[in-house]
C-alpha positions as CSV (number, residue, x, y, z in Angstrom):
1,X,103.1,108.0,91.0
2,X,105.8,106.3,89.3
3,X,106.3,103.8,92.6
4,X,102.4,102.6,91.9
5,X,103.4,101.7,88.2
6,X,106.6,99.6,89.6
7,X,104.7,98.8,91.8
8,X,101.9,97.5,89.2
9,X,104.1,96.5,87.1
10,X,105.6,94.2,89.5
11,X,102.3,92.4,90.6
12,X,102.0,91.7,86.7
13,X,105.2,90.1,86.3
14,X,105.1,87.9,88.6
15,X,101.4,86.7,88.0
16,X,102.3,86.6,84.8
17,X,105.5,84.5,85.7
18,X,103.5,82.3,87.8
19,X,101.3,81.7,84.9
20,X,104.7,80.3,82.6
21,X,105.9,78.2,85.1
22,X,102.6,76.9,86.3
23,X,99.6,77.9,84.3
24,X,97.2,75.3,86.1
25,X,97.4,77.6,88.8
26,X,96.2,80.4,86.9
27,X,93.5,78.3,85.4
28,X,92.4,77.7,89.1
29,X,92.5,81.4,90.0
30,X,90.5,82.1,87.5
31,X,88.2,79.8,86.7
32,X,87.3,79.4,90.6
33,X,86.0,82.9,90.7
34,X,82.6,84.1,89.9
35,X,81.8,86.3,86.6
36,X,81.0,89.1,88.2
37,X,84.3,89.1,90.4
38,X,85.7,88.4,87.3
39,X,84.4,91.3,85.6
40,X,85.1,93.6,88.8
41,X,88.8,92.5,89.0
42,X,88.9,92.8,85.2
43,X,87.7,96.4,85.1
44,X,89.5,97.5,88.6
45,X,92.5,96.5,87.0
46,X,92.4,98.3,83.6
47,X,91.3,101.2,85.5
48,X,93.8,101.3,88.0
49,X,96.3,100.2,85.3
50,X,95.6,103.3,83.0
51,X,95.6,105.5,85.5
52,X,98.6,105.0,86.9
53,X,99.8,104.7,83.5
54,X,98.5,108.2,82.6
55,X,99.9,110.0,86.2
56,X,103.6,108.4,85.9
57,X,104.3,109.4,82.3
58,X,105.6,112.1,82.3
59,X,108.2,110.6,85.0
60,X,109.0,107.6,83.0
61,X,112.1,106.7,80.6
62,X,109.4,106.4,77.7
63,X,106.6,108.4,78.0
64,X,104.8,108.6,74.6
65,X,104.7,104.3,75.3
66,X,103.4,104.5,78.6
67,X,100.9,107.0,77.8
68,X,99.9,105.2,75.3
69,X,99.6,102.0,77.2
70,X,97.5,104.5,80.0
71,X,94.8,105.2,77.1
72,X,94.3,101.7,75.7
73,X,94.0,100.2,79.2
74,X,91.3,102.8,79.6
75,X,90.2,101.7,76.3
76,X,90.2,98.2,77.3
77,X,88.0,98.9,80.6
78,X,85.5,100.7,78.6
79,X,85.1,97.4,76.6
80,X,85.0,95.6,79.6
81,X,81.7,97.8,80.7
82,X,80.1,97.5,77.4
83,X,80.9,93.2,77.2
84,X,79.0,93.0,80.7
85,X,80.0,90.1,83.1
86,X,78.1,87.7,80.8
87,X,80.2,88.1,77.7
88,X,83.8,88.4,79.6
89,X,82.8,85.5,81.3
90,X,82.0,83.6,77.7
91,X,85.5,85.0,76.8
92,X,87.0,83.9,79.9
93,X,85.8,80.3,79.4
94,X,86.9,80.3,76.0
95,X,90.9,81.4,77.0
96,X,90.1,78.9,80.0
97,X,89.9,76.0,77.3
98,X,92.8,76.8,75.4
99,X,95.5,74.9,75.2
100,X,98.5,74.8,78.0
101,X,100.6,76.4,75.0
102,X,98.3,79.4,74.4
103,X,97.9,80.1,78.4
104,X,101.8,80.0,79.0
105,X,102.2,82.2,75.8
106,X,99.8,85.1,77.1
107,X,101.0,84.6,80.7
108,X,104.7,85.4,79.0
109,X,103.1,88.2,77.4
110,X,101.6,89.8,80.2
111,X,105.2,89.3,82.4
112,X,107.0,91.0,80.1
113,X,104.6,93.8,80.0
114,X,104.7,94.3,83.7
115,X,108.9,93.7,83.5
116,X,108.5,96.7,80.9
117,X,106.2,98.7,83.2
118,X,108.6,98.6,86.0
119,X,111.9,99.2,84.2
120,X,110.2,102.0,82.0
121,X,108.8,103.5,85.7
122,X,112.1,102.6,88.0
């Protein structure tokens, strides 16, 4: 299970990469899609993050994090179900609008996440 959180932890890296160097293409991605794809793709991915999260600890150089990471990305989807497509999509608008600054910042945030996630899992 550990090769499904490099894996994941890749994928994140490099959108998250993609989003520093060129966060209008992010903006697109996202902001092209419909709510309820993006509420889909938001709770698929929390789910399958966890998950995987929650199977590879045990394997990984720092379980306790990962675990921990594994329950609030569980955490996370469940707020996802109870915001509905309608309010993740007013949240999604709202990080939409935000400055380039803010988008590059949490794109950098994310990368480094997934850069963790595969080192922590390799």
């Amino acid at each position: 299970m550990t090769y499904a959180l490099v894996f994941a932890g890749g994928w994140l890296a490099v959108l998250g990469l993609v989003g520093v160097v060129r966060p209008a293409t992010i903006l697109g991605w996202i902001g092209g899609s419909t709510a309820t794809g993006r509420w889909i793709f938001a709770l698929g991915i929390r789910l399958a993050l966890g998950a995987a999260c929650l199977l590879a600890a045990p394997d990984c150089r720092h379980p306790q994090v990962v675990t921990a990471l594994g329950w609030f990305a569980l955490i996370a989807a469940a707020g996802v179900v109870l915001m509905g497509p309608r309010r993740l999509d007013t949240l999604v608008r709202w990080w939409l609008g935000m400055s380039t600054g803010w988008v590059v910042l949490s794109c950098a945030c994310a990368s480094v996440l997934g850069l963790f996630l595969a080192y922590t899992a390799w």
